[in-house]
Every structure is written in C-alpha cells, then in structure tokens.
C-alpha positions as CSV (number, residue, x, y, z in Angstrom):
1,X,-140.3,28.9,59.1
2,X,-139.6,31.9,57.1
3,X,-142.6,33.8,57.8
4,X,-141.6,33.1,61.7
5,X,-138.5,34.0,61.4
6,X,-139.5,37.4,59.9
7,X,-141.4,38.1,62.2
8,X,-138.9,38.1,64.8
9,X,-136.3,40.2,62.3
10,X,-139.1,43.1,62.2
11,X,-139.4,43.1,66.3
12,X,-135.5,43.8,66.2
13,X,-134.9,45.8,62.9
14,X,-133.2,49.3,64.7
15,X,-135.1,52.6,64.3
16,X,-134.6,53.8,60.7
17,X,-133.4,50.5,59.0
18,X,-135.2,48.3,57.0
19,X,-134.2,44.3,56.4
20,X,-134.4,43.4,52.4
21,X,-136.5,40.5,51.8
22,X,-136.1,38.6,48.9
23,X,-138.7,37.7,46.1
24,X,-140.4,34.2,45.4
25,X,-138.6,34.4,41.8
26,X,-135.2,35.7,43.2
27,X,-132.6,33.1,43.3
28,X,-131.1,32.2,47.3
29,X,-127.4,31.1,47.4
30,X,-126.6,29.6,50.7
31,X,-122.8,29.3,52.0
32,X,-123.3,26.3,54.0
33,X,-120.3,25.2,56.1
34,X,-121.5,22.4,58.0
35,X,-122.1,24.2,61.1
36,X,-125.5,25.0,63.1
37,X,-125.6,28.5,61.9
38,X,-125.8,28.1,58.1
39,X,-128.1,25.3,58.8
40,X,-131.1,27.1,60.5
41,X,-130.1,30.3,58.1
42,X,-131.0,27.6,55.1
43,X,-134.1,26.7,56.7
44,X,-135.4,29.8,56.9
45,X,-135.4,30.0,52.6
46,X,-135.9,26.3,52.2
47,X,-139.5,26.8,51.0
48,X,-138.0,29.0,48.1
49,X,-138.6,27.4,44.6
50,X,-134.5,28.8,43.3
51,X,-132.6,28.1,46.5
52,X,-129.3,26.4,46.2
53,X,-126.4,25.2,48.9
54,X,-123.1,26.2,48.2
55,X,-120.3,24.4,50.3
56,X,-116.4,25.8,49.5
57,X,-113.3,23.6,49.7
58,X,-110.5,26.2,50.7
59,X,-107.8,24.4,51.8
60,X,-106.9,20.6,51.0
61,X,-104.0,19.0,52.5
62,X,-103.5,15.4,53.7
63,X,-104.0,16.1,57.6
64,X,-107.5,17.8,56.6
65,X,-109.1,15.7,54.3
66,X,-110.7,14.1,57.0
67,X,-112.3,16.6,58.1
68,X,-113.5,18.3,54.7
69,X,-115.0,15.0,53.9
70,X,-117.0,14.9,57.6
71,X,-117.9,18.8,56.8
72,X,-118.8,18.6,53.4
73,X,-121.0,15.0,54.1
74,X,-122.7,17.2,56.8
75,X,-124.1,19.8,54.6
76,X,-125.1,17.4,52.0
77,X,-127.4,15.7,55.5
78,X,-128.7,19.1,56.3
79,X,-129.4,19.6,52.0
80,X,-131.2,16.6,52.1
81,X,-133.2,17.3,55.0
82,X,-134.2,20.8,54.1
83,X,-134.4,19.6,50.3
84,X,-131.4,21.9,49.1
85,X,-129.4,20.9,46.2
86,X,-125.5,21.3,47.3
87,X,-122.9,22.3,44.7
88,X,-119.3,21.5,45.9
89,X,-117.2,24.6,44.7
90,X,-113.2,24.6,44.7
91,X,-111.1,27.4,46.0
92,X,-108.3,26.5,47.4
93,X,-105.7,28.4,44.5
94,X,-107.8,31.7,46.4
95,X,-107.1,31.1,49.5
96,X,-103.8,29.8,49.2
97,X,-103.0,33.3,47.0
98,X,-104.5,35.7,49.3
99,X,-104.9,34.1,52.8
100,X,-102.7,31.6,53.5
101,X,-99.5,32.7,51.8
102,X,-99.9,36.4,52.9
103,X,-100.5,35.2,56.8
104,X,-97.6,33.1,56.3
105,X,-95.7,35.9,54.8
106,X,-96.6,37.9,57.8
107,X,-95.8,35.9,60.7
108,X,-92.6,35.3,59.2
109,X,-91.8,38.9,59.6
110,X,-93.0,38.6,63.4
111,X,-96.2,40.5,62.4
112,X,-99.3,39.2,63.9
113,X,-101.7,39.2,61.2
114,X,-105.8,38.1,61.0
115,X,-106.3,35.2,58.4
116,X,-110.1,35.6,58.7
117,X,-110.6,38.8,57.6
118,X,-108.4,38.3,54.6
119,X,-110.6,35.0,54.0
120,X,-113.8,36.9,54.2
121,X,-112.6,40.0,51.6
122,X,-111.0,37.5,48.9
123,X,-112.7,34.2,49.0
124,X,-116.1,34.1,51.2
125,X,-117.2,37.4,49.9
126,X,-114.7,37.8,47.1
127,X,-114.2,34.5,44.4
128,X,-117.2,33.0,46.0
129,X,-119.1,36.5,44.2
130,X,-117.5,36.2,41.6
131,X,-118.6,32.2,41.1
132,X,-121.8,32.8,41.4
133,X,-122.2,35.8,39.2
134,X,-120.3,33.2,36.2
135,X,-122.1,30.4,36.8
136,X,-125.6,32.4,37.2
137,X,-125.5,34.7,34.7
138,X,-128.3,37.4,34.2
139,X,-130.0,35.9,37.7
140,X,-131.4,38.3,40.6
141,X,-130.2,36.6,43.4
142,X,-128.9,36.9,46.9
143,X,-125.9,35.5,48.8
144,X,-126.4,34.0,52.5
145,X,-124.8,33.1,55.2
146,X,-124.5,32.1,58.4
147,X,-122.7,35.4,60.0
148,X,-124.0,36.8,63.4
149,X,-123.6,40.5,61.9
150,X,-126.9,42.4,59.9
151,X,-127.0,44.0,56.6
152,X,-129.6,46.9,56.6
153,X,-131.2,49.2,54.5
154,X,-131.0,52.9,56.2
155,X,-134.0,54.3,55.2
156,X,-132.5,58.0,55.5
157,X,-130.0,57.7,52.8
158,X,-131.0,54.4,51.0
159,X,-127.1,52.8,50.9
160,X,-127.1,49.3,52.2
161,X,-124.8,49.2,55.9
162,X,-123.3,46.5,57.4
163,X,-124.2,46.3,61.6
164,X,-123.6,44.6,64.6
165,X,-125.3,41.5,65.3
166,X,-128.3,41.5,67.6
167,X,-126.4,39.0,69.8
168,X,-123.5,41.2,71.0
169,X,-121.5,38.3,72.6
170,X,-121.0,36.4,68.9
171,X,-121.0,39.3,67.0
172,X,-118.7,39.1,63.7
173,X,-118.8,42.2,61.9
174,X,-115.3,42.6,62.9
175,X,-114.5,39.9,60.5
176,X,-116.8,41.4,57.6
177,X,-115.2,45.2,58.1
178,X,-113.0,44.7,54.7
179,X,-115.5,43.1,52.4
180,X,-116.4,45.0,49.1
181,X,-119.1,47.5,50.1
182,X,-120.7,46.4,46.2
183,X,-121.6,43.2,47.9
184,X,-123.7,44.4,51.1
185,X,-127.1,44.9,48.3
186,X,-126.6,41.1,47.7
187,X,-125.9,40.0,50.8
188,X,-128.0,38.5,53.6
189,X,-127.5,37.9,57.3
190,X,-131.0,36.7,59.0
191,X,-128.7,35.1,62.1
192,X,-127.6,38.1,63.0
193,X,-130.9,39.1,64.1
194,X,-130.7,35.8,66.9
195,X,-129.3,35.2,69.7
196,X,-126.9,31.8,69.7
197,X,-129.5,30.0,72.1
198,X,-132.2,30.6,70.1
199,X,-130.2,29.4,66.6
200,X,-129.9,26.1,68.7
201,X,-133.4,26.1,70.0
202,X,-134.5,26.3,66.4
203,X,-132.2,23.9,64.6
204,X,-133.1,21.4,67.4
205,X,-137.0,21.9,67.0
206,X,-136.8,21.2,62.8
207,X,-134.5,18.5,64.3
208,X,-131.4,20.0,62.0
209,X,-128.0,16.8,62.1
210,X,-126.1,20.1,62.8
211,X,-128.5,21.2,65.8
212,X,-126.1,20.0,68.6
213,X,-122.7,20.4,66.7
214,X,-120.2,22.0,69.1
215,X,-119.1,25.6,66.9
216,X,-116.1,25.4,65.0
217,X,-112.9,27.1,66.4
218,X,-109.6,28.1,64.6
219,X,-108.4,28.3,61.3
220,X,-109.7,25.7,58.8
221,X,-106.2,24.3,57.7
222,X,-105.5,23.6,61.4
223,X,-106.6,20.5,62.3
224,X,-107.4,19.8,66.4
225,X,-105.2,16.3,66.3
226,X,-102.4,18.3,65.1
227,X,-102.0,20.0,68.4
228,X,-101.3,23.5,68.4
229,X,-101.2,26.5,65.9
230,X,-97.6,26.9,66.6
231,X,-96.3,23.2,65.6
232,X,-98.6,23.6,62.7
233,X,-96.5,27.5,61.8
234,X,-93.2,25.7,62.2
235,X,-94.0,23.5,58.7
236,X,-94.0,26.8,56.4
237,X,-91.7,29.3,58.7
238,X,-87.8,28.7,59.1
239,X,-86.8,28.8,63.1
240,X,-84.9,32.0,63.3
241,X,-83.7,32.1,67.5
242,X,-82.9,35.3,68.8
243,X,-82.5,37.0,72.5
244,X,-85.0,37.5,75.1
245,X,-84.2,40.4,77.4
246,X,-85.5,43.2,80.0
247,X,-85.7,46.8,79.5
248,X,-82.2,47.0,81.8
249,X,-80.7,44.6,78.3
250,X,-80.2,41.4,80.5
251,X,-80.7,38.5,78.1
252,X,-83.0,35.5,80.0
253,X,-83.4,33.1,77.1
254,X,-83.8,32.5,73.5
255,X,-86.5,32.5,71.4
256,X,-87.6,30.1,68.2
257,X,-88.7,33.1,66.2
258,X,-90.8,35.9,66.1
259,X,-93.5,34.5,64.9
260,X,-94.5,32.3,68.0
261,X,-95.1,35.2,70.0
262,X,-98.1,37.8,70.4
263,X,-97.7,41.5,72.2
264,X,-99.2,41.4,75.8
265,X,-98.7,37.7,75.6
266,X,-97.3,36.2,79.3
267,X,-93.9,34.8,78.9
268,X,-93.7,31.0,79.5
269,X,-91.0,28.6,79.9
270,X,-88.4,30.8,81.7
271,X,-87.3,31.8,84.8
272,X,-86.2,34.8,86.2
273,X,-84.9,34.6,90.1
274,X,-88.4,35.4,91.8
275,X,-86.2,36.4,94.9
276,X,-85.4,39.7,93.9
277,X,-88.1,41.9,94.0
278,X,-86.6,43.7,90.5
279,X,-87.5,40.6,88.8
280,X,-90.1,39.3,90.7
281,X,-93.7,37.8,89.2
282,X,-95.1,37.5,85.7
283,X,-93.6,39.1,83.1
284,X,-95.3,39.4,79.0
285,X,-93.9,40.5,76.0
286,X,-94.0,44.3,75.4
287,X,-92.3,44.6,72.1
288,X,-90.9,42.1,69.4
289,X,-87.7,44.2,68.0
290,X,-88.1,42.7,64.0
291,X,-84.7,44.4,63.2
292,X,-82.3,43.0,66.1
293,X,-84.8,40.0,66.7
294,X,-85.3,40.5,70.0
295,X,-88.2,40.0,72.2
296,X,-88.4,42.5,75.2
297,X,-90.3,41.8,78.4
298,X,-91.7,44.1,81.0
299,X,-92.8,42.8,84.5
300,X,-96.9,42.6,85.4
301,X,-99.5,42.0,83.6
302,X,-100.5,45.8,83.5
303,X,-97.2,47.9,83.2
304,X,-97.4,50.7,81.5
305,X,-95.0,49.5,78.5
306,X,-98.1,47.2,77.4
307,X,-100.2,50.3,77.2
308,X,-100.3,52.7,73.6
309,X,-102.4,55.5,73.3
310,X,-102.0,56.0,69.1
311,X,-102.8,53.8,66.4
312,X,-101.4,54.2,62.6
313,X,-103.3,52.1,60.1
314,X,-102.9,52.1,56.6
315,X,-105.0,49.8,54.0
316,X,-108.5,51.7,54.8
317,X,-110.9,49.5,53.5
318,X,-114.3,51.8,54.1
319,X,-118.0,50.1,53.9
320,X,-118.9,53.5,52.5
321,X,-117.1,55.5,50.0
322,X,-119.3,58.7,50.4
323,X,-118.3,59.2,54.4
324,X,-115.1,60.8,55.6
325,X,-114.5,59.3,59.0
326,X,-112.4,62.5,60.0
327,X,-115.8,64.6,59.9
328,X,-118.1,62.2,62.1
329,X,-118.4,63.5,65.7
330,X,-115.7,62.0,67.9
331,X,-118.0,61.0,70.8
332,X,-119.9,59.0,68.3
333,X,-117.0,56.9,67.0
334,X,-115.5,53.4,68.5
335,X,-112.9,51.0,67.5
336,X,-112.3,47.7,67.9
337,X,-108.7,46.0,67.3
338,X,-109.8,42.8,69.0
339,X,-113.0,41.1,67.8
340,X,-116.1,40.7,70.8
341,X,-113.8,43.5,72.4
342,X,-115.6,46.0,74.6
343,X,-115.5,49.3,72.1
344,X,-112.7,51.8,72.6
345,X,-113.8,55.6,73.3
346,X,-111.0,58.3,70.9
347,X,-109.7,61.6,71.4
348,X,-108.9,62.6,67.8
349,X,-108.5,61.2,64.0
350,X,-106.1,62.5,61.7
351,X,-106.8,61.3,58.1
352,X,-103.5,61.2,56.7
353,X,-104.0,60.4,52.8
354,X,-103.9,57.0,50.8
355,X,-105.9,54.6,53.2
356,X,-103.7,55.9,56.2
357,X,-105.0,57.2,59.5
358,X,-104.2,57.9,63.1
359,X,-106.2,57.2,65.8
360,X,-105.5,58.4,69.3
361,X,-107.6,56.6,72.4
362,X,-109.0,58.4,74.7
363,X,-107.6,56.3,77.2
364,X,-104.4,54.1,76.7
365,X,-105.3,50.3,75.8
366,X,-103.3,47.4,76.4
367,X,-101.9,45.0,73.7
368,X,-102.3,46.4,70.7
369,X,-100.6,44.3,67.7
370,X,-98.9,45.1,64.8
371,X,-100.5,43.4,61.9
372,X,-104.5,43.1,63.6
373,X,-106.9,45.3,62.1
374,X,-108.7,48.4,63.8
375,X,-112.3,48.3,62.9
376,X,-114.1,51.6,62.6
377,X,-118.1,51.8,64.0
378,X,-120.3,54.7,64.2
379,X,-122.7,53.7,66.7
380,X,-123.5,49.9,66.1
381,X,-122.6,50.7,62.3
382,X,-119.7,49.6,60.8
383,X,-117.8,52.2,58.6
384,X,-114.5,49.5,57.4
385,X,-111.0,48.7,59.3
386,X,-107.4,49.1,58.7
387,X,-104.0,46.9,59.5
388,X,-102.4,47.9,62.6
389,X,-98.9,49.6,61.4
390,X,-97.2,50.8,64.4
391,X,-98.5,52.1,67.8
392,X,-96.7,55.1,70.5
C-alpha cells in the first residue's frame, strides 16, 4: 500500500517541491482520531517495523464520554486491523488551558473566535510534540496525520512549507496556518495529496471499520444529542440581554448576549412590519456594539454595511521567519478569513510592527468577523495567519 500510494504522491508533487519520505529505521507516529482519514493515512505506513498509533483524549466531560469511548474503541479496531499498537495519551489540562477557556473567554466578550486553530498550535501540533519528543527520546521519527493539507520540501531554498491540499474542496491548511513552523521537518500529510473519494475508495478496498464512517463535524466537546452549539455556550457564559436596533436607533427586540450571534448572520426570531417598504425583507447583523451591547441590523443580505474593505490583524504567526510578507508581489498574494473560502485578491499591506498588519482587499468582502483569523498564501503556499482585530 505504501509503495502505491507513493506513487500517486510523485504524479501530484507541484513543480519544484519534493515529498520527504521516511526511512525503514525511522520511527512513524500516527495521530489517529477514529475517522476514515487517519485510518487509510496509517495504512499507508503499516508495513513499517517502528510505527505506533497515537489516539488524544482532549476533552472529558459526562455528556462526551460516550462518544470518546465509541472513538477511542474505533481506533483501537482500525490498530488491530492494520497491526498498530495504540497508546491512549491525555490532554485534556491543554486544551482546557489554551482552547477551551480562551474560546470561552472570547465569546464572552462577543468576539467570534476559531477553537480549531488554537487546538491545532497548542495541543495537536503543540503538547502532542512535545509528548512524543519525552516519551521517545533520541528517536528520528515523524509525526502523521490525517490533514488534507501537504508539507513540501521546496527544492529552491530547502525550508520545509506547508501547502494546500491536492483536493481543494477539503482543504485544511487554514486550520494549520498557526502551527510552529519547527514542526513542518517532522511532519507528514500523505492525504493531502487525495482526493476525499479516493480516501474512501481506499479505506473500503483494505476493508478499513472506519471506511464508511460519516466525517466528523463540530467541536469535539459538543456532543450532537446536546442539540445546538448555542445551548451548549449558555453552560460557561452568563446571559447578558441587550438592545437590538436599526441604523435610524429603533430598538426591535432583545438579545441573550453577544456571544450568540455572528456578523453577516440573518436575524431570526423577530419581526419587523414587512408592510413598509423601509423595513421590508431580511435583515442580518452588521455590527455587535461590545461597549453599549447592542446588536445593529441592516436590511438585505448584501447592503453595503456588511461589506469592509481593510483588515487589522495582530498575533502574526508566520510559517516562515525569513519572508517579509510586505515585500512579496501583491498580485501574488491571497487571503482567506473563512476556511474552503474562494481566495481574496489585495490592494496593499502595511506591516505595522509586533505581529500587526493591515490588509486592504481589492474588492470589499462581506462578513468579516472580529476574532476569525486571516490566513496569508503566496500562491497555493501558506505563509501564517493573524486574529481579525477590527475591520473599516
């Protein structure tokens, strides 16, 4: 399976790029978390004599024990079919510390903030590091997982870069744009180099348990039968009701709190008198006033008040130290503030100092949230990502 497999990552490798490979004596750490993904990436190193399975516990509370014990007793099926040993590792203190409590923190302060990035930088590609370098001391080894996202050697310059995935529509190097650029020389991603159909077409030829597992969606500590993300916010975050209102400062209702609501989000649950035409139609939230708390709304799904055309970030987290983002050729740069997002085309970036830039589109873009990161790419290449601190 692994010679196939490479054989297909070779036809797909872009133009000046090669994919590391590792040796027969090199130890293989597999994050495995139960789904289809990290199942047929295991496959492809299970004829390695030092390959191991690695499944985290991040978060354990009573309404998810359920489904950690179905997860976890899934990858110990898929480690006895490909003849992986599994080692159960516990970080839940990590994610509580740096993903949980910060999202928690941010939402509280009506911020809209991205829980699996932060998961990524500290735990996934963060403690989980760090456990393996303690418990494997003095070991060459390499770290994989299931991500649809390609780490590359660029045969120009001979720095390790993180990429796009092959597979454009599951593409997550989005959620890998603020992981510890020390890591990328350890790392590997062979699904990245697949398309989601053919992950499935293989797991279901080796006959993989996981093969026709529906993909995981959500947060881990949100469990489906707990109904939605909101009820599940309203356990940790105090109910703090405020005014709803139009630009003309007519107040139409109340809401429960910041938190519960998303910029460019379509207002639900009230009605405005759809016989005057001033008021007339769908109205979403344009802006979410933190210091009055106050939640203003604009009429139509595309009014201009739902439209910015500059970005300031701050927290720069770049995937290479060496490259001033400022001095790469505007027409080659994109963002992204939205993962699977079709790239956004700029004008001009002003570096201004200590992780802070700003960004100005080339066109305005709708719906862009406090709190979300912007993620930088050069081409297909990703160069890091920043939070979201205000927008004009």
């Amino acid at each position: 399976m692994y010679q196939r497999a490479l054989s297909t990552i070779k036809g797909r490798i872009p133009s000046g790029y090669k994919q590391l490979q590792p040796s027969k004596k090199d130890l293989i750490i597999v994050a495995m978390s139960s789904g289809v993904d990290s199942s047929v990436a295991a496959s492809f190193y299970k004829d390695f004599p030092n390959v191991q399975g690695i499944f985290m516990q991040n978060w354990n509370q009573l309404d998810s024990n359920r489904c950690l014990e179905k997860d976890f007793n899934d990858v110990l099926k898929i480690g006895e079919q490909l003849k992986i040993p599994i080692d159960l590792c516990n970080f839940e203190k990590d994610y509580w510390l740096n993903v949980f409590e910060p999202m928690i923190n941010s939402y509280s302060q009506g911020i809209t903030p991205n829980p699996d990035i932060n998961c990524n930088r500290f735990v996934k590609f963060g403690r989980l590091i760090n456990y393996i370098e303690k418990k494997y001391q003095n070991k060459d080894y390499w770290l994989v997982t299931g991500h649809y996202s390609r780490v590359l050697e660029n045969l120009r310059t001979g720095k390790m870069e993180l990429l796009k995935g092959y597979y454009k529509q599951k593409d997550q190097s989005y959620y890998l744009s603020q992981i510890n650029n020390k890591v990328l020389n350890k790392l590997l991603l062979p699904i990245g180099h697949f398309t989601k159909p053919e992950i499935r077409d293989i797991a279901s030829e080796l006959d993989l348990y996981t093969a026709k597992k529906p993909d995981s969606t959500g947060l881990c500590f949100v469990n489906p039968s707990q109904g939605k993300f909101n009820d599940f916010l309203r356990q940790f975050i105090e109910e703090k009701p405020g005014s709803i209102k139009t630009k003309d400062g007519k107040v139409w209702g109340k809401h429960e709190g910041l938190w519960s609501y998303t910029r460019g989000q379509k207002l639900r649950g009230i009605s405005l008198p759809q016989g005057d035409i001033n008021y007339r139609g769908s109205w979403y939230i344009s802006e979410k006033n933190i210091l009055k708390n106050e939640i203003i709304i604009v009429q139509g799904v595309n009014n201009e008040e739902l439209f910015d055309q500059q970005v300031y970030i701050e927290g720069f987290v770049p995937l290479d130290e060496g490259i001033d983002i400022g001095n790469v050729p505007i027409d080659e740069l994109r963002v992204q503030y939205r993962s699977l997002q079709k790239s956004v085309k700029l004008s001009e970036v002003i570096n201004l100092g200590s992780g802070k830039f700003l960004f100005k589109f080339k066109d305005p873009r709708r719906a862009v949230a406090v709190g979300q990161y912007l993620c930088v790419y050069h081409f297909d290449r990703c160069l890091g990502s920043g939070i979201i601190h205000a927008t004009e």
